[in-house]
N, C-alpha and C positions, 0 to 999 in steps of 0.2 A: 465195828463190824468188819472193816476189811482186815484188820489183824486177824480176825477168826478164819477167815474167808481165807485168807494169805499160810496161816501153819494148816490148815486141812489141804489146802494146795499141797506142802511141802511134805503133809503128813503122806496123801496120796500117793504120791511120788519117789519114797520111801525116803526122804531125807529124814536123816537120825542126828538131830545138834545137840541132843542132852551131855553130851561125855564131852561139850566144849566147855571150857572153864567161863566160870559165870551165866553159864544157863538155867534155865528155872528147873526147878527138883519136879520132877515126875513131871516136864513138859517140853516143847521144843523152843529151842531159841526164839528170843526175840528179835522184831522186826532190823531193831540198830543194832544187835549183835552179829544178825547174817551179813547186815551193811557194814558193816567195818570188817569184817574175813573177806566178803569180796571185793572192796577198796583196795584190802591189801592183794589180795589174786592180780586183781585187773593192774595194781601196779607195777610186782613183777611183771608180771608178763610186758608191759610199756615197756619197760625198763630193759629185758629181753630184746624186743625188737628195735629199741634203738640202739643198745649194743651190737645188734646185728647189722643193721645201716652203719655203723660207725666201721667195724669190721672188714662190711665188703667193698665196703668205699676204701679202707685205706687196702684193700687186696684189689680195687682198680687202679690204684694209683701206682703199686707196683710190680702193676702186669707186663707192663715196660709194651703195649700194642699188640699181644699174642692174645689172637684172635680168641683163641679158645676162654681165654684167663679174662678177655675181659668181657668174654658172654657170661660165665659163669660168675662175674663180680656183680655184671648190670642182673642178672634174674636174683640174684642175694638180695639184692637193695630193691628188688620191683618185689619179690617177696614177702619182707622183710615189712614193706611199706602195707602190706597186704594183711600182713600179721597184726600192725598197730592199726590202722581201722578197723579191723575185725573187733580185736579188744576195746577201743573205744563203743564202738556202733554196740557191745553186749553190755559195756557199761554203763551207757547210757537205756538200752532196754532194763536193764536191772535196777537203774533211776528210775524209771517211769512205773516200771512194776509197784517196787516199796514205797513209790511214792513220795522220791526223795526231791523231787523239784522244786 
């Protein structure tokens, strides 16, 4: 029932996952097929923002104390930091959604 419940949702909402490879003929993706495309989304994007933490940390490190270089290192990394909870905090709603728990 909630699968049904879950692609009229998606149907509503105009999501279209037939043209993804492995999706069922004349219907929308399955519940584990949207879950493994958003595994992979929400791990770029991790993987994004810790590249960025890594980035402006080492563009603190060689700001050498200009003032300027190292506000704009520290809001990179307070950013950045803002960026991966965001992505965790939807991937964990997109857990509880599908009911991956």
């Amino acid at each position: 029932m909630k699968d049904i419940i879950f692609r009229k949702v998606l149907y509503l909402a105009g999501a279209n996952f037939n043209s993804l490879p492995g999706a069922q003929k004349g219907g929308l993706a399955t519940s584990s097929e949207l879950n493994t495309i958003l595994q992979i989304v929400f791990g770029v994007l991790g993987s994004l923002a810790a590249l960025s933490i890594v980035i402006s940390g080492i563009s603190y490190i060689v700001s050498n104390g200009d003032p300027q270089k190292v506000n704009k290192a520290k809001n990179g990394i307070l950013y950045s930091l803002i960026g991966l909870a965001v992505a965790i905090l939807a991937e964990a709603m997109v857990a509880f959604v599908i009911n991956k728990t």
